[in-house]
C-alpha atoms as one frame of an Amber mdcrd trajectory, in Angstrom:
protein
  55.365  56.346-249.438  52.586  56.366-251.948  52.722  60.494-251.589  56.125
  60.052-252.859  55.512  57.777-255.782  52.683  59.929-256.920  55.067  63.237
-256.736  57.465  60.852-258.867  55.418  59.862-261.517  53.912  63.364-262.070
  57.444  65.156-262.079  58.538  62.017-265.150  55.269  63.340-266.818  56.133
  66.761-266.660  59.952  66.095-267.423  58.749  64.129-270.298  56.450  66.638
-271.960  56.693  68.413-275.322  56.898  71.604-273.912  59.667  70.821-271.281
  61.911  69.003-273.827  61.239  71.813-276.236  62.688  74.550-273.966  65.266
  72.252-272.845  66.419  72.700-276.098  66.090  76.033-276.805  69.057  78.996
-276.877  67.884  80.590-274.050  68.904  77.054-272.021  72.108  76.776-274.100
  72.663  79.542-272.885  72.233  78.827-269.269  74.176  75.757-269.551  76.984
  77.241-271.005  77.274  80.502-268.532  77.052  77.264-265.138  79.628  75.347
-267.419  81.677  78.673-267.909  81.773  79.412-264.106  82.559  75.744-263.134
  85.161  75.832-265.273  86.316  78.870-264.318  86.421  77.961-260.690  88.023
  74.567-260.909  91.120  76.732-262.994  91.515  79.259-260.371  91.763  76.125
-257.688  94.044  74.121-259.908  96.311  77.676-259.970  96.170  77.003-263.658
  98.612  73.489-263.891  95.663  71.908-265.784  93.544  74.735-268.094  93.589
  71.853-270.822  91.853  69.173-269.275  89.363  71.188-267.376  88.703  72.938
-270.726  88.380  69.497-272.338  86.092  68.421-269.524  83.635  71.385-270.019
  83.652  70.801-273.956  82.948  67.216-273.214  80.145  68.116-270.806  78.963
  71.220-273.185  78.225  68.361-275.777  76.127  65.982-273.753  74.116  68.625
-272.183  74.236  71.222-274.831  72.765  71.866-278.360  75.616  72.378-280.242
């Protein structure tokens, strides 16, 4: 278990570094999130047959925003 713990508290270190938050936030992961957003979305409309484009649109714009930049 310690093994574990140790793995932990480096990976919170690492998550928690300037240069990780930095490229968190850069375009080229806006741009990641948005093309995964864009397919989820994509996928959950073709399942839905289209009956609810507005809410899974207003889902991914809510999600866009937490995770996003913009």
């Amino acid at each position: 278990m310690a093994g574990l713990n140790d793995i932990t508290k480096k990976a919170q270190a690492f998550l928690e570094s300037d240069s990780v938050k930095n490229a968190l936030k850069s375009e080229k992961a806006e741009g990641v999130s948005d093309k995964l957003l864009d397919g989820v979305a994509n996928a959950a409309k073709k399942a839905s047959g289209g009956k609810h484009d507005d809410k899974i649109d207003g889902a991914r714009d809510a999600a866009d925003k937490k995770i996003g930049n913009e």
